[in-house]
C-alpha positions in Angstrom: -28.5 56.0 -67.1 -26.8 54.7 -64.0 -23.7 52.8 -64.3 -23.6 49.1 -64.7 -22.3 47.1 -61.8 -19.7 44.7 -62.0 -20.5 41.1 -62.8 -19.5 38.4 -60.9 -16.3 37.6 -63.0 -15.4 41.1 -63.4 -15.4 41.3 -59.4 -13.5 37.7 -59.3 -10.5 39.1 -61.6 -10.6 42.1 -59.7 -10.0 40.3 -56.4 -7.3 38.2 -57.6 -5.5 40.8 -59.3 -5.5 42.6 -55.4 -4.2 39.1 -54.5 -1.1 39.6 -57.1 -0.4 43.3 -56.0 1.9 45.4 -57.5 3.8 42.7 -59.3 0.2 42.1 -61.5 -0.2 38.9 -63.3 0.1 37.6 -66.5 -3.2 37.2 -68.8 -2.5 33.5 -69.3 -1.6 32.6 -65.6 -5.5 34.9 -64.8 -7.0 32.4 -67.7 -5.7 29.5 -65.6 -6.8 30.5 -62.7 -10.5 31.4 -63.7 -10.6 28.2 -65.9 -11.9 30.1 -68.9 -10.4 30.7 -72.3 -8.4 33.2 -73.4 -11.3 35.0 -75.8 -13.8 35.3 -73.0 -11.2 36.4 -70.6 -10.3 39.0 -73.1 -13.2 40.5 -73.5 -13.8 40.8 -69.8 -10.3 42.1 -69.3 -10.9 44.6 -72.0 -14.4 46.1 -70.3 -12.6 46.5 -67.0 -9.3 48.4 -69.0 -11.5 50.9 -70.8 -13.5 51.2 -67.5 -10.0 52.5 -65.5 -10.2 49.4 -63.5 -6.6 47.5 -64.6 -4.1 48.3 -67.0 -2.6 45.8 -69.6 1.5 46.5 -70.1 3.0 44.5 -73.4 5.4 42.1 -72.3 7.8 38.9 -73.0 7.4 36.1 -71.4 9.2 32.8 -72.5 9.6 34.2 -75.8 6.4 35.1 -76.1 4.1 38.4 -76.1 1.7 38.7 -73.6 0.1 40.8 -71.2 0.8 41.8 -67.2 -2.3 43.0 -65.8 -2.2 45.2 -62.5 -5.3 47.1 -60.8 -5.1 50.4 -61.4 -5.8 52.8 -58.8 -9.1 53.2 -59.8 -9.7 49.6 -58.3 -8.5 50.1 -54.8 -10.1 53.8 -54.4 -12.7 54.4 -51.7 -15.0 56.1 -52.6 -16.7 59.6 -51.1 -19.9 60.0 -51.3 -21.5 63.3 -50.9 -23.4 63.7 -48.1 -27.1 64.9 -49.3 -27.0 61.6 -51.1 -26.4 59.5 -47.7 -30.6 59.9 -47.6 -31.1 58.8 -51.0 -33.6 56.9 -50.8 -32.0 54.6 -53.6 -29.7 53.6 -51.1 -31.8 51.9 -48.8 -34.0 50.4 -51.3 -34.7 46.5 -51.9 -35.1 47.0 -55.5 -31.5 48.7 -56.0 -29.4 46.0 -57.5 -32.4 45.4 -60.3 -33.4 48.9 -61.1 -32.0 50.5 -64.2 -33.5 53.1 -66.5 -35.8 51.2 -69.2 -35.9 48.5 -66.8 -38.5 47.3 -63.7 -38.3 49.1 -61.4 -36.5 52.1 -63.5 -35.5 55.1 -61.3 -37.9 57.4 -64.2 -40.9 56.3 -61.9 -40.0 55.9 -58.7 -42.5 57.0 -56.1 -39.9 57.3 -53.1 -37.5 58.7 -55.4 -40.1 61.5 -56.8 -40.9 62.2 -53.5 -37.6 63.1 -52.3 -36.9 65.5 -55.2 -39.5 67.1 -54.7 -38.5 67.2 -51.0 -35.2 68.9 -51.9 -36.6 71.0 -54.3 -38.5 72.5 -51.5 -36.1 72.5 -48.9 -33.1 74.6 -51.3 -35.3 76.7 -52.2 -36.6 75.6 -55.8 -40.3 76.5 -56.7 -43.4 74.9 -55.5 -43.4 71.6 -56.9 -46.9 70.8 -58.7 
C-alpha cells in the first residue's frame, strides 16, 4: 500500500512548527494559531507523532500541563531517492496524487507501470516476462 500523503493541515502545522524552530511551540498557542479546537488539533498532532514527524515533551506552563511540540528530524530530512526509481514512471504521472491501491487509478493495474517491470525484469536479467 503506498503511504498516505500529508493533508493540508498536517502540512500547515508542519510549516509552522519550522517557523518556531528549535524552541517548538506550545499545543495551545498551535490551536490558536490554526483556529481549531484543541480535540481536532489533537488528533492531527497525534497522527504526525506516531508518524516520526514532531515530538510532544510534557510540560508546565502557567501552572498548567501542556504540551511543547518541536519537528523532529524526521521533518526537515531530504530525502534520497534511489536512482532506478528517478524513471519511475509513477513519478511523472498525472494521476499520482489520486492513485492508491483499491483506489482509481490503483498502481495493481497500471499499464505504464506493468510495462516498466516488465522492462527491468528484462533488463537485470529476470526471466522472459509472459
Amino acid at each position: 500500500m503506498l503511504s498516505r500523503r500529508l493533508s493540508d493541515l498536517e502540512k500547515r502545522i508542519i510549516e509552522i512548527l519550522e517557523t518556531a524552530g528549535d524552541e517548538g511551540l506550545l499545543q495551545r498557542e498551535l490551536w490558536n494559531i490554526l483556529g481549531i479546537d484543541s480535540r481536532s488539533g489533537m488528533r492531527v498532532v497525534a497522527r504526525l507523532e506516531r508518524r516520526g514527524f514532531l515530538t510532544r515533551k510534557r510540560v508546565y506552563h502557567k501552572g498548567k500541563a501542556t504540551y511543547l511540540l518541536r519537528l523532529s528530524k524526521k521533518a526537515g530530512e531530504e530525502i534520497e531517492i534511489p536512482q532506478i526509481l528517478t524513471v519511475l514512471p509513477c513519478f511523472s504521472c498525472p494521476y499520482i496524487d489520486r492513485c492508491d491501491e483499491g483506489g482509481s487509478p490503483d498502481p495493481r493495474n497500471c499499464i505504464e507501470l506493468d510495462k516498466w517491470l516488465r522492462n527491468m525484469k528484462i533488463q537485470h536479467g529476470g526471466v522472459n516476462s509472459e
